[in-house]
SEVOSE-297906 format. One line per field, with one value per residue (C-alpha): residue in one letter; y, z, x; residue number from 1. Coordinates in steps of 0.25 Angstrom, whole numbers. Example, Ala and Ser with C-alpha at 12.3 -4.5 7.8 and 13.67 -1.06 7.14 Angstrom:
BEGIN
r = (a:s)
py = (-18:-4)
pz = (31:29)
px = (49:55)
k = (1:2)
end
This chain:
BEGIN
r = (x:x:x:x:x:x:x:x:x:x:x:x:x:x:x:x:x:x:x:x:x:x:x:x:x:x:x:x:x:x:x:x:x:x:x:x:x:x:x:x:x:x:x:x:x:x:x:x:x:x:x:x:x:x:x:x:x:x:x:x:x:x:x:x:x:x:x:x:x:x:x:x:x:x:x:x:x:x:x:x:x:x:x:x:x:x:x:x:x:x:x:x:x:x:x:x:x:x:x:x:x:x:x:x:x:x:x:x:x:x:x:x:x:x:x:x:x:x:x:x:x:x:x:x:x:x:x:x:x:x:x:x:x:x:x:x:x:x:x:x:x:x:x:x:x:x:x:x:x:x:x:x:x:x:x:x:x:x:x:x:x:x:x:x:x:x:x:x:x:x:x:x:x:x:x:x:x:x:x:x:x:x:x:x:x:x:x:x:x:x:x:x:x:x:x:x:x:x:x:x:x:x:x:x:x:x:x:x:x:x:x:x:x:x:x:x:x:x:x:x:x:x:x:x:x:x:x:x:x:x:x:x:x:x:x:x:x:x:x:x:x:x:x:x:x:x:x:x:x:x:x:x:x:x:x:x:x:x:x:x:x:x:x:x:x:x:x:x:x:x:x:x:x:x:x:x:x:x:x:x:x:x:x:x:x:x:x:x:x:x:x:x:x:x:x:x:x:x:x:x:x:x:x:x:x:x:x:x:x:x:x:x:x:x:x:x:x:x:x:x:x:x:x:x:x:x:x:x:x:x:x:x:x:x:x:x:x:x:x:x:x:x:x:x:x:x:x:x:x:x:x:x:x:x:x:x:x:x:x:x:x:x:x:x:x:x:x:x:x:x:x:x:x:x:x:x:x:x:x:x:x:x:x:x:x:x:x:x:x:x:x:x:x:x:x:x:x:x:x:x:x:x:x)
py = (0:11:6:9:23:26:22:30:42:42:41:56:70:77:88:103:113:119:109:108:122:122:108:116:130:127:129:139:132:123:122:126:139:142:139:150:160:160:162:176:182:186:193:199:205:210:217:224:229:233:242:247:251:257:266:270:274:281:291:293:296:306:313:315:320:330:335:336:345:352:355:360:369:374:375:382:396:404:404:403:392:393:382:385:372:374:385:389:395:411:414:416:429:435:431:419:407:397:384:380:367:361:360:359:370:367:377:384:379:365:362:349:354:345:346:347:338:325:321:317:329:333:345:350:364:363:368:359:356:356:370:377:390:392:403:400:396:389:378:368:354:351:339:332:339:332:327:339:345:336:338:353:352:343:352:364:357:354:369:374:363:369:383:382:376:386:398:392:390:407:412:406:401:408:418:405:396:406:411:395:392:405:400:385:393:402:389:382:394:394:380:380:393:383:373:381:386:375:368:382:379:364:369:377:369:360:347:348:346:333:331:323:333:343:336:334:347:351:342:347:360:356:351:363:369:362:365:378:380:369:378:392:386:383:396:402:393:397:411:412:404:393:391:399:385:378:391:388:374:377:385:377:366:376:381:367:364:375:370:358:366:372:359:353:369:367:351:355:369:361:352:363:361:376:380:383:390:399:391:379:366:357:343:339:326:324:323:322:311:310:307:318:316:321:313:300:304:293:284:283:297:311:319:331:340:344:351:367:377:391:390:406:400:391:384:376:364:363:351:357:350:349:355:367:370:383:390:387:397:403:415:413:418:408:410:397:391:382:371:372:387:389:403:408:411:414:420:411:409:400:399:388:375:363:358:344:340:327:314:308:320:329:341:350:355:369:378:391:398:404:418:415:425:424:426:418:408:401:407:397:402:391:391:390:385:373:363:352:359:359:372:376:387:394:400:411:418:429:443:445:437:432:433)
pz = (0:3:-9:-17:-8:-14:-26:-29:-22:-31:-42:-39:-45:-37:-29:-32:-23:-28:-25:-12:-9:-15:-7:5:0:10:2:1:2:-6:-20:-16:-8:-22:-30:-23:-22:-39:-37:-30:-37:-49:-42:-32:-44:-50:-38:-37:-54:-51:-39:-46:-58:-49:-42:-56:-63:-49:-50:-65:-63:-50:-61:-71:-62:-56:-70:-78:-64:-66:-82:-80:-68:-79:-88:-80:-80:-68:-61:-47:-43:-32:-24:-23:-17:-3:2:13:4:1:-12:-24:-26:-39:-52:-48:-54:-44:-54:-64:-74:-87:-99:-115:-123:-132:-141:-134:-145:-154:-167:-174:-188:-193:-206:-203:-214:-218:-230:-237:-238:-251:-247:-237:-234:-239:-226:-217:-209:-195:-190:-200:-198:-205:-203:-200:-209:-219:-228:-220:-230:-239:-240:-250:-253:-263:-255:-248:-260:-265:-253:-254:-270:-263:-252:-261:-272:-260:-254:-269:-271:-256:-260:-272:-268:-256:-266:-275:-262:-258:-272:-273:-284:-298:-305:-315:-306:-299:-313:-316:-302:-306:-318:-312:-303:-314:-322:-312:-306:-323:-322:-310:-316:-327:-320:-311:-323:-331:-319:-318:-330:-329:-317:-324:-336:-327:-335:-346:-338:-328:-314:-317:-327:-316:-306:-313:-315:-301:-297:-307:-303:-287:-293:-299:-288:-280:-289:-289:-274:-276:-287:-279:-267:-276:-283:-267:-265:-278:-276:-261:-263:-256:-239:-230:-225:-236:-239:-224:-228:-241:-235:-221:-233:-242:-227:-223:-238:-235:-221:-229:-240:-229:-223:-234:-238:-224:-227:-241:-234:-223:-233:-232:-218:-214:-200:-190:-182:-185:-179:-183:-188:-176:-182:-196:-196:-211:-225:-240:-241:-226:-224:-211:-205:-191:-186:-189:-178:-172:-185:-193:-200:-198:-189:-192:-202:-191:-178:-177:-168:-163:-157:-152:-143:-134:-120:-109:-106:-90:-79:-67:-54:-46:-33:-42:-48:-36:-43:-58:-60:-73:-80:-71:-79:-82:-88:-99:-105:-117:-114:-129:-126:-110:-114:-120:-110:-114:-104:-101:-94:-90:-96:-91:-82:-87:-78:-76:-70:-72:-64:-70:-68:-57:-64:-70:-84:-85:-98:-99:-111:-117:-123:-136:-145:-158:-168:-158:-166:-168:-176:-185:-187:-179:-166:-151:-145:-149:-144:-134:-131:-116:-107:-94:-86:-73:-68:-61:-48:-52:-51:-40:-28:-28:-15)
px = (0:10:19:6:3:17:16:4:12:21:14:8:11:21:11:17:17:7:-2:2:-3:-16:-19:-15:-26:-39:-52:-60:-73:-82:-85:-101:-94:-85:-97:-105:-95:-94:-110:-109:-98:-104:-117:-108:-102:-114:-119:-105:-107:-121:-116:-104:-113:-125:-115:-109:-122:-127:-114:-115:-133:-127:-116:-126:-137:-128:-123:-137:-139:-126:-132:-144:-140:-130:-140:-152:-153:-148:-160:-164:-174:-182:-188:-203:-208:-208:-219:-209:-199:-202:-207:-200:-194:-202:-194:-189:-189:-199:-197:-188:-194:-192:-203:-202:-206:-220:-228:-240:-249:-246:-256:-258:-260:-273:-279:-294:-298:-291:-285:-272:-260:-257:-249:-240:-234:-221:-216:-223:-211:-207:-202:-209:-217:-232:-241:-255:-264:-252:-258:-247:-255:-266:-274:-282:-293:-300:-312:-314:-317:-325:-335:-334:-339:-350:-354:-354:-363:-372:-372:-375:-388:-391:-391:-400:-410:-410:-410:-421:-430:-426:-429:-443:-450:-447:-458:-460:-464:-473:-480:-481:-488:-498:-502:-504:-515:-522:-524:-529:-539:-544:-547:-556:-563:-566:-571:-578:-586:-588:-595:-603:-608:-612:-621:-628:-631:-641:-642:-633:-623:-621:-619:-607:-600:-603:-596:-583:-583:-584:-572:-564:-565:-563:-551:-548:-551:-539:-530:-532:-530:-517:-511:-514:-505:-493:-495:-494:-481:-476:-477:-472:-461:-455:-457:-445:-444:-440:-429:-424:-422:-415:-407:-401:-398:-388:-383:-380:-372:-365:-361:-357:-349:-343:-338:-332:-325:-319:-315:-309:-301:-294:-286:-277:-270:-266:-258:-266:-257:-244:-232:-220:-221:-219:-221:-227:-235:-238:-233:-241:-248:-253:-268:-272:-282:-284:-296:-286:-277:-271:-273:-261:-267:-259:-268:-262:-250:-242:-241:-235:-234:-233:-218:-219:-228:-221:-223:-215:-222:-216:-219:-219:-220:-234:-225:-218:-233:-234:-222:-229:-242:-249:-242:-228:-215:-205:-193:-189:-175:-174:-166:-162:-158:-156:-150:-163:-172:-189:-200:-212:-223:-232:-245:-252:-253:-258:-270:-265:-255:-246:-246:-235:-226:-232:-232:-239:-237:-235:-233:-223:-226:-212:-212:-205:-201:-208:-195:-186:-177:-164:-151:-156:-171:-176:-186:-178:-189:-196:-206:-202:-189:-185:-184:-184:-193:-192:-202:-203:-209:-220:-214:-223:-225:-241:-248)
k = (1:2:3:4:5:6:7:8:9:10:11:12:13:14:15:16:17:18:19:20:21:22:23:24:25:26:27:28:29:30:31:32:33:34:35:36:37:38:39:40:41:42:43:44:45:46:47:48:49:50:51:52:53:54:55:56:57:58:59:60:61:62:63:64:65:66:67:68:69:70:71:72:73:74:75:76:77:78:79:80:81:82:83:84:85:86:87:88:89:90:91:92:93:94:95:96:97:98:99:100:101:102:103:104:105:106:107:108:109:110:111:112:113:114:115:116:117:118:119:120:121:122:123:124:125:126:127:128:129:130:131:132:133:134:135:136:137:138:139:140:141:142:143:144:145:146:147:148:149:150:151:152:153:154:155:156:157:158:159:160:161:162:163:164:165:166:167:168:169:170:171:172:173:174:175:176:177:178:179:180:181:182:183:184:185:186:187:188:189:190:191:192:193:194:195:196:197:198:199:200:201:202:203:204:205:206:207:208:209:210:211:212:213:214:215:216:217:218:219:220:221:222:223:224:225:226:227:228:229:230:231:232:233:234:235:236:237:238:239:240:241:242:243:244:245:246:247:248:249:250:251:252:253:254:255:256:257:258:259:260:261:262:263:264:265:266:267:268:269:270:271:272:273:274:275:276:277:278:279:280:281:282:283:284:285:286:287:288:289:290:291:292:293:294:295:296:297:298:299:300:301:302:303:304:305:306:307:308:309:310:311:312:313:314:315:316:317:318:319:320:321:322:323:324:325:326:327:328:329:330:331:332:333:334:335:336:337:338:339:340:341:342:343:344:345:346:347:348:349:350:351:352:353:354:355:356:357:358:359:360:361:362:363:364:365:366:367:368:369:370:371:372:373:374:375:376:377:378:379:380:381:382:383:384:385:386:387:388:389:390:391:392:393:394:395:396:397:398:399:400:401:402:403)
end
């Protein structure tokens, strides 16, 4: 047994130094402890990324808000606010700005250019465009107006039909027809003188005459008779004319073709679209071609030419907060800023507040009318203020305090 022990020794690797040492190492633990260390190191990482990252977008939000603070302190007119919201503060001194807010400038009064008729548009002002200027009244498109005009030759034919018979009815009857109705009369009053004779005469022939022949001779003349009195009447009617009723009713139905007429003059005039309004082309909304129609709205159909604008007569559409609405009244001064051109300042006041107020934001919309110079333009020949643009208003205590 030994001899084999040693034999089997021998047969071994020599064991390096090495080898030695690491039999020696105590271990760390077991393979379930090493399995759920690996687990946890990649989480534990994650946490310490997410945390690095949070702090590092925390300090550039903090660098950012205290430059856009830096800007628009830079930018904001030297003006000095005063806080208004507390009652126990003293009253502003008169002058003073009370509130300082932020609105975008919109024209007083916007029109949708509509045709008033529908039809397809054959032609369009050839400067129809955005930016340009027309006059009131300008023909800014014409439509088709083929079946308008067919109506108006229809109404008119039926106004003229109207009017005639209207005027024969007034005029009367002609002398012709009033000799012809006279002459009706006398013949008949000749025939019943005859007849009255005639039977005269039969009576006093006593038997030569029979009791038969007499009696048709008395019926004709009854007969006679009627017609007389039937043809008397007409002559009367002929003579006076036709009834005031009947000219009454003549003339309501050539007033009512007119009232027609009219309709379809006003239909056939409004193919030609003309501006309502003296201002700018804000935004144009059809082409040749287009079908408009403005009860189609919402239909796939242009509603409407285009929309234009006085842009003299310009506003600042301004959120004010529900708690700042005690330094906001009706006909207060404001002073207002362009944030296009902060170093043109313009004189405004405020002209009204809207009566509802918003849930969403809780504010109030108020609106500062800006007193724009009516040649004011660019070096280029352009406008300064346009629609939509920002600016800001301070407004100001009233010159004299209020009691």
């Amino acid at each position: 047994m030994n001899e084999d022990a040693n034999h089997r020794d021998n047969d071994r690797p020599p064991v390096s130094l090495a080898d030695r040492v690491r039999s020696l190492k105590l271990s760390g633990g077991s393979p379930q402890s090493a399995r759920r260390g690996a687990f946890w190191t990649p989480w534990v990482l994650c946490l310490l990324l997410t945390a690095v990252c949070g702090y590092l977008a925390y300090v550039a939000f903090v660098e950012r808000s205290e430059s856009a603070t830096r800007t628009e302190e830079l930018d904001a007119p030297p003006t000095t606010v005063v806080e208004t919201d507390s009652t126990k503060l003293p009253p502003p001194k008169p002058g003073s700005v009370t509130l300082n807010a932020g609105g975008y400038i919109i024209p007083v009064q916007r029109v949708q250019v509509s045709p008033k008729v529908g039809g397809q548009v054959i032609e369009l002002h050839e400067n129809l465009l955005e930016g340009t200027f027309v006059k009131e009244g300008t023909i800014l498109a014409r439509l088709d107006p083929t079946k308008y005009k067919f109506q108006h030759d229809q109404a008119k034919a039926a106004a003229d039909i109207a009017r005639a018979e209207w005027e024969e009815l007034k005029t009367g009857n002609r002398e012709e027809e009033k000799k012809h109705s006279a002459a009706q009369l006398k013949e008949a009053e000749e025939a019943r003188k005859q007849l009255t004779d005639e039977l005269y005469r039969l009576k006093q022939s006593g038997r030569g005459s029979t009791d038969d022949e007499r009696i048709k001779v008395e019926s004709r003349l009854r007969q006679t008779e009627q017609k007389v009195e039937q043809l008397r009447q007409m002559d009367k009617i002929m003579q006076d004319g036709p009834r005031k009723e009947k000219i009454d009713a003549a003339f309501a139905r050539y007033q009512q073709a007119l009232v027609r007429l009219n309709d379809a003059k006003y239909d056939l005039d409004n193919t030609e679209v003309r501006a309502p309004v003296t201002g700018i082309i804000l935004e144009k909304k059809a082409e040749v071609g287009n079908t408009v129609r403005p009860e189609s709205f919402g239909q796939g159909l242009s509603a409407s030419l285009c929309d234009m604008a006085d842009l003299t007569k310009l506003e600042v559409d301004v959120d004010v907060s529900e708690r700042d609405l005690p330094n906001v009244f009706q006909g207060q001064k404001c002073k207002v800023w362009p944030e296009a051109f902060m170093h043109r300042q313009y004189e405004g006041v405020v002209s009204r507040l809207m009566p509802v107020a918003s849930r969403s934001k809780s504010s109030v919309s108020v609106r500062v009318q800006i007193q724009v110079p009516p040649d004011e333009r660019d070096d280029h020949g352009g406008l300064l203020l346009r629609p939509d643009m920002r600016a800001r208003v301070h407004f100001l205590a009233p010159e004299k305090a209020t009691k």
